[in-house]
C-alpha positions as a printed Julia matrix, in Angstrom:
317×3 Matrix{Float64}:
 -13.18   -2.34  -33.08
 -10.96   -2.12  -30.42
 -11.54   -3.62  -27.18
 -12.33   -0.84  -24.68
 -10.23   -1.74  -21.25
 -10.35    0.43  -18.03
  -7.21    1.44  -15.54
  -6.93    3.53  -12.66
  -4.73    6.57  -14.09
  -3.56    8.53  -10.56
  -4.83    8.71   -7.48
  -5.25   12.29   -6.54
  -4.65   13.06   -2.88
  -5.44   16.04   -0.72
  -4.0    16.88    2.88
  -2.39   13.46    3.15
  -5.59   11.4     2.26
  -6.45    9.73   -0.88
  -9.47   12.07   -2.14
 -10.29   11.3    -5.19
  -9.63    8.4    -7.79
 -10.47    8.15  -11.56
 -10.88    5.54  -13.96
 -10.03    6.18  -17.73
 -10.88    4.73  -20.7
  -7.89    3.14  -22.92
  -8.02    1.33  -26.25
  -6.06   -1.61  -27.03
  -3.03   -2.61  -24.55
  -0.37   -0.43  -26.34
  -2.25    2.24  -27.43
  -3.43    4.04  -24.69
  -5.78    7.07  -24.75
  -7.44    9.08  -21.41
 -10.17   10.95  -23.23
 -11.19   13.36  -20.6
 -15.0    12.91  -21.5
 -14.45    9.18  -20.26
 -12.95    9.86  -16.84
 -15.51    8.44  -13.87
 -14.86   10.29  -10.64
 -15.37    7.83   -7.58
 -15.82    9.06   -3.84
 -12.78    9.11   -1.6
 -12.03    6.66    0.97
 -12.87    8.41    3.52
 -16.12    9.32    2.95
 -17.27    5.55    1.8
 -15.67    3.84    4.63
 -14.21    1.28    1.64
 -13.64    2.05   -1.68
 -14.01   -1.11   -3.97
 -12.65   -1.56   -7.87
 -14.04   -5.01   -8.9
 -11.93   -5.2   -12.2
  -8.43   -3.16  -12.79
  -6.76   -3.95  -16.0
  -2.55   -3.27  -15.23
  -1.52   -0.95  -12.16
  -2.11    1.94  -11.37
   1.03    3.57  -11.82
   4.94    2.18  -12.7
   8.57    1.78  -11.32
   7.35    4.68   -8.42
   6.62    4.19   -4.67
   3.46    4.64   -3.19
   2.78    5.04    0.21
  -0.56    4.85    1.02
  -2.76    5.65    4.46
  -4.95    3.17    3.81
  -5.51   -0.67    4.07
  -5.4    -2.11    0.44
  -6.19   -5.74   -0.47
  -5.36   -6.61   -3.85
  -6.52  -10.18   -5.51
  -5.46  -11.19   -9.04
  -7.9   -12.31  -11.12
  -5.52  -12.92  -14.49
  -2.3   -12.88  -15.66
   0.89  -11.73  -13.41
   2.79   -9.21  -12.08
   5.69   -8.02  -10.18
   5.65   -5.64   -7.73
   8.29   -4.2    -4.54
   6.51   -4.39   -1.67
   8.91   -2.49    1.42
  11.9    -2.9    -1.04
  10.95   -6.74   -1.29
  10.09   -7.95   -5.14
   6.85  -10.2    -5.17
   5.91  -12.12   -8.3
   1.6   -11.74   -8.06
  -0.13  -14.91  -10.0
  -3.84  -15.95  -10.56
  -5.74  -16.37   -7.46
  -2.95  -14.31   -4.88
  -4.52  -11.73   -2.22
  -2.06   -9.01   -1.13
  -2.56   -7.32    2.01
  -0.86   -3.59    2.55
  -1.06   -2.03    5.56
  -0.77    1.75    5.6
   2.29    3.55    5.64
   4.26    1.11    3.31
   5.62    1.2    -0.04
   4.3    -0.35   -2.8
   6.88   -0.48   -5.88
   4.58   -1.54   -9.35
   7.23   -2.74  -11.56
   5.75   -4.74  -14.6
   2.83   -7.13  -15.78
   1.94   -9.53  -18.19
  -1.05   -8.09  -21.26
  -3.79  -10.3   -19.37
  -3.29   -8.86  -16.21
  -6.05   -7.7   -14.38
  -7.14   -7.53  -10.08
  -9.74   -6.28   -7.49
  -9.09   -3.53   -5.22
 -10.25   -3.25   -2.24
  -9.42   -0.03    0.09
 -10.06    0.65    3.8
 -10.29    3.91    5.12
  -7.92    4.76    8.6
 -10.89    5.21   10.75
 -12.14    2.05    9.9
  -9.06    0.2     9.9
  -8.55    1.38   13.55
 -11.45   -0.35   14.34
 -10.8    -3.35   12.93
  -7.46   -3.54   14.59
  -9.63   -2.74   18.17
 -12.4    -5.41   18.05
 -10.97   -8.01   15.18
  -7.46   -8.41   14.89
  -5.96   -6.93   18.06
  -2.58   -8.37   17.64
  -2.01  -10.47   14.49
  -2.08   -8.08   11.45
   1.96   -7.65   11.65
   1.91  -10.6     9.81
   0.87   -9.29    6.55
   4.23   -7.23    6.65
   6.46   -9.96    6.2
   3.77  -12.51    4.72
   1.5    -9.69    2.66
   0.35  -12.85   -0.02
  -1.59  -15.3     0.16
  -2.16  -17.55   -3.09
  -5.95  -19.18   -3.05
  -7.43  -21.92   -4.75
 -10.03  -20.82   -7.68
 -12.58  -21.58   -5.06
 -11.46  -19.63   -1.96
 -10.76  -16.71   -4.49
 -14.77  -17.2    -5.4
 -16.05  -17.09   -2.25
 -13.8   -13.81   -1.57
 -14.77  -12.15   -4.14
 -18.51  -12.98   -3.02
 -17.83  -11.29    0.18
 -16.91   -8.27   -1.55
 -19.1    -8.21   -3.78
 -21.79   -7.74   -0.8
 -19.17   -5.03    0.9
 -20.06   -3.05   -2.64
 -23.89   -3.48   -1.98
 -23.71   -2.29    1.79
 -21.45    0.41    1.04
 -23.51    2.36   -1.85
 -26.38    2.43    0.46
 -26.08    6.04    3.14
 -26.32    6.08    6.28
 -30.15    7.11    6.05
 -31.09    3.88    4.02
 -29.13    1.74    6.4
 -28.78    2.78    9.94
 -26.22    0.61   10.83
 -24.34    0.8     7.78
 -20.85    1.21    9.45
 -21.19   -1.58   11.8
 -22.77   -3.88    8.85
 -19.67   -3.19    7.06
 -17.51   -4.18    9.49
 -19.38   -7.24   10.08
 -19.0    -8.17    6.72
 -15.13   -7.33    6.92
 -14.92   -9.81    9.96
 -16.24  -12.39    7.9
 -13.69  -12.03    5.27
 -11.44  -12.13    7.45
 -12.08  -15.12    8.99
 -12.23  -17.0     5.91
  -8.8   -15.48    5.36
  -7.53  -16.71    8.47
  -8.48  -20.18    7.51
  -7.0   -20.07    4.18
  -3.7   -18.68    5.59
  -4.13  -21.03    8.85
  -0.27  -23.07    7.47
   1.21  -20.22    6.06
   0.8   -18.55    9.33
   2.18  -20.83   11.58
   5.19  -20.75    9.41
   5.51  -16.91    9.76
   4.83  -17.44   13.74
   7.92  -19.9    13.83
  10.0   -17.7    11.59
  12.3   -14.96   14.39
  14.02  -13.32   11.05
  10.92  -12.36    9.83
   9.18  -11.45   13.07
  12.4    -8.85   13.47
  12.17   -7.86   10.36
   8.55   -7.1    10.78
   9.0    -5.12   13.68
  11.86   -2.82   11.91
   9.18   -2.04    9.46
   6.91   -0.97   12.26
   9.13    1.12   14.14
  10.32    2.83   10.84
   7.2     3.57    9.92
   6.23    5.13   13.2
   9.75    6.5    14.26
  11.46    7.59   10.89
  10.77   11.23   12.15
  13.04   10.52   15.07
  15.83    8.86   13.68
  17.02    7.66   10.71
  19.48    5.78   11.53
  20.06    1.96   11.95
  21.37    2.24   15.78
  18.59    3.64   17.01
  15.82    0.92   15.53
  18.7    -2.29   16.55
  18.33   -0.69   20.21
  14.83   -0.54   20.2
  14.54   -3.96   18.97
  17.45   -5.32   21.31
  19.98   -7.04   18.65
  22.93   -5.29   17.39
  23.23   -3.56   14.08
  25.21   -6.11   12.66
  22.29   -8.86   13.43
  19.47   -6.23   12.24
  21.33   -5.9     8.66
  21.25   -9.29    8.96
  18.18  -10.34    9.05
  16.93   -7.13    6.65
  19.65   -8.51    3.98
  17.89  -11.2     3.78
  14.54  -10.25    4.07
  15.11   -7.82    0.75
  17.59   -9.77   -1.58
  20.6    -8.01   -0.21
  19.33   -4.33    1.1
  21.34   -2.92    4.04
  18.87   -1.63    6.83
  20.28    2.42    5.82
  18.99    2.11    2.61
  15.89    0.65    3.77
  15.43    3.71    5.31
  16.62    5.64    2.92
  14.1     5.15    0.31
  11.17    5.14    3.15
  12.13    8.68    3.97
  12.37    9.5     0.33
   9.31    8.09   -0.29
   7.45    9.88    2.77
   9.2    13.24    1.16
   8.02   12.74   -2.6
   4.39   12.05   -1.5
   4.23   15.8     0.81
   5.92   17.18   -2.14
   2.85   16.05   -4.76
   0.1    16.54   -2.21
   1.01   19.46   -0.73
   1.68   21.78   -4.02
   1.26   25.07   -1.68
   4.26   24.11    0.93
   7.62   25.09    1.01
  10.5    22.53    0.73
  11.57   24.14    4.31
   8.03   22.87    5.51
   8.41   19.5     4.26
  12.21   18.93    5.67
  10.25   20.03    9.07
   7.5    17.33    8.59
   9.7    14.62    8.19
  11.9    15.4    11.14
  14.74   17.27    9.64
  15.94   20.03   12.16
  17.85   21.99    9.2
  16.25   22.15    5.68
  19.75   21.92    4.4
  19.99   18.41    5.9
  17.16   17.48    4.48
  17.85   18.74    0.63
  21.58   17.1     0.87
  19.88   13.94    2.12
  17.55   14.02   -0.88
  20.02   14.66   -3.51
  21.92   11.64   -2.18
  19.52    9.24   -2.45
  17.42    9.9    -5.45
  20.07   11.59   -7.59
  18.24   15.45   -7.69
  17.89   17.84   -5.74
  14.16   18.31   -3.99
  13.79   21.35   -5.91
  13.88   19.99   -9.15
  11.59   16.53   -8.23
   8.8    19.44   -7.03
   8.89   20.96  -10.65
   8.73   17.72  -12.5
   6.34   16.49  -10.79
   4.27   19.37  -10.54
């Protein structure tokens, strides 16, 4: 008999948020199946506070960019994989956390047959408050340092801590009164043992200026790509000139200029409103990302993914 493996087959999201994910039944690793009767429908993010998947055979989707509003930690527990993570490629073994802050693009591109990881996902509203009474100022660094590889016993004692997140967070808010605040407890205490376990690779990043700019380009992007899209705008900000921002994002990404950089952010942040928001015109979605004509917008789609808006919105959909 076939062995019976589980993998998260889409993420359904409503009105920007994650609201819904399901996990599928498959048999074998090549022959896939997603009987319907097998589908398990988990609570969104944001009404759990976390959302936890203790086992995920393979990823949850391939060669696409996801851009996600929440906080997702991802540790391997077999095999390997290679991902994009903000147009950088990461090779994932045994053992490695991944941290990805919201608003960045996560690129699955392939695994090996054993591969399998935890997922752990953090809702906005709680992530806010981590930021305010945790880590007030140091989280940039999981932009340019998102992995962390552990030793077999770190990884244990992680995976103890959420194992006890899981426990706190099926209980309601009528069984434990101080539910939110116990799960952010328990959060803090992860991440302190995280801290410790990054302590070297930290005071690498803190020494490293390339990647400290290139951190902050991220940041503003991600905040600003409304504005401006182009390259000028983020170097002035940032107070180098163009020539020393594609610089340092050259060689941050294997080679990527800072445009495209932006390029494929934008694209990104367009292809998610265009699956989540089936009932909105293109017009509408030129408008949310900061296009002042939609024409502007559809020519600026065309010339980076190669079609036109109009016909990515009825493959998709």
């Amino acid at each position: 008999m076939a062995k019976v493996r589980f993998f998260l087959c889409k993420i359904i999201k409503k009105q920007y948020f994650c609201k819904q994910i399901a996990l599928c039944a498959c048999l074998h690793h090549h022959s896939m199946t997603m009987p319907s009767s097998t589908e398990l429908q988990l609570p969104s993010v944001e009404d759990t506070d976390i959302l936890i998947v203790r086992e995920m055979p393979r990823f949850f989707g391939y060669n696409e960019d996801f851009v996600f509003p929440h906080m997702i930690l991802t540790l391997i527990l077999s095999g390997s994989a290679r991902a994009m993570y903000d147009m950088r490629v990461i090779t994932h073994h045994k053992n490695d956390l991944t941290i990805i802050l919201p608003g960045h693009i996560m690129h699955p591109m392939d695994c090996t047959d054993d591969f399998s990881y935890a997922l752990l996902f953090i809702s906005p509203k709680m992530l806010d408050d981590l930021r305010f009474h945790i880590f007030t100022h140091d989280h940039e660094k999981f932009n340019s340092a998102p992995v962390c590889s552990l030793t077999d016993e770190q990884a244990a004692h992680l995976l103890a801590i959420v194992d006890q997140l899981a426990i706190i967070a099926n209980h309601t808010d009528k069984d434990l009164p101080h539910r939110y605040q116990t799960l952010l407890a328990q959060l803090a205490v992860g991440y302190e043992f995280l801290n410790y376990y990054r302590r070297d690779q930290d005071r690498q990043w803190a020494e490293n200026r390339s990647a400290d700019i290139f951190n902050r380009f991220i940041d503003l992007v991600v905040k600003h790509y409304r504005e401006s899209r182009e390259v000028k705008y983020y170097a002035g900000i940032l107070h180098i000139t163009p020539k020393h921002l594609s610089k340092v994002v050259r060689t941050a990404t294997n080679g990527m200029p800072p445009v495209k950089w932006i390029e494929q952010y934008v694209t990104a942040q367009a292809k998610r409103l265009i699956e989540t928001r089936a009932t909105q015109t293109l017009q509408e979605t030129a408008y949310l990302l900061g296009f002042t004509e939609p024409t502007s917008f559809y020519r600026y789609f065309k010339r980076v993914t190669g079609m036109t808006a109009k016909q990515y919105r009825d493959h998709r959909l």
